[in-house]
Each structure stands twice: as structure tokens, then as C-alpha cells.
C-alpha angles and dihedrals in degrees: 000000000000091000089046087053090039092054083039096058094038091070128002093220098065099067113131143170074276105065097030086062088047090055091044092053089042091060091045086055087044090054096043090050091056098044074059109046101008130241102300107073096047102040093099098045084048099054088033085062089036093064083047086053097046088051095050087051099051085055101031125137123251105244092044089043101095090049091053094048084055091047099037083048096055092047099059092050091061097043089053 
């Protein structure tokens, strides 16, 4: 997972199924963590991915679009 979030970043364009579901499975690890520890400890990190979603989806490819929106959304969410 690390690798597929490490291409991502690297280029915008290159966002893929794959790295949504990265993301997505990033997030889920994200929520677990802070039923564990709480909020505190993980609301940099968080913000600090939210600002990385928000610039793949800016960039993000069409036919990956729809499934940025849903993860950028949920990230936010969280985030908030």
C-alpha cells in the first residue's frame, strides 16, 4: 500500500482503482487508530492527507473522478 500512495503522489496522472483503494484502506486504518488513541494524536497526519487528496483530485483522471469525489469526501468528513 505504501509503494501504490508513493507512485500516486509522485504524479497526479497517474491515479488509478488501485490507489483509490489504497487511499480508501489508508482512511479505514486512520478510523480504527483513533477508536484506539482518540483524535488528537492523528489530526495532523489527517489534514496533512486530506490536502494530498484534494490535489489528486484536482488532477485526477475521468474515469477515476467519481471514485475521488467519494474518497476526498470521506475524508473530509473525517478530517472535520
Amino acid at each position: 500500500m505504501a509503494a501504490r500512495l508513493k507512485y500516486t503522489t509522485a504524479g497526479a496522472r497517474r491515479v488509478d482503482r488501485a490507489a483509490t483503494n489504497a487511499l480508501a484502506a489508508l482512511l479505514a486504518g486512520y478510523r480504527r487508530l483513533e477508536d484506539a488513541i482518540g483524535s488528537g494524536p492523528i489530526t495532523a497526519p489527517v489534514r496533512a492527507h486530506l490536502d494530498t487528496m484534494m490535489g489528486l483530485l484536482r488532477d485526477a483522471p475521468l474515469d477515476v473522478r467519481p471514485r475521488m469525489v467519494d474518497e476526498a469526501g470521506q475524508w473530509a468528513q473525517f478530517a472535520g
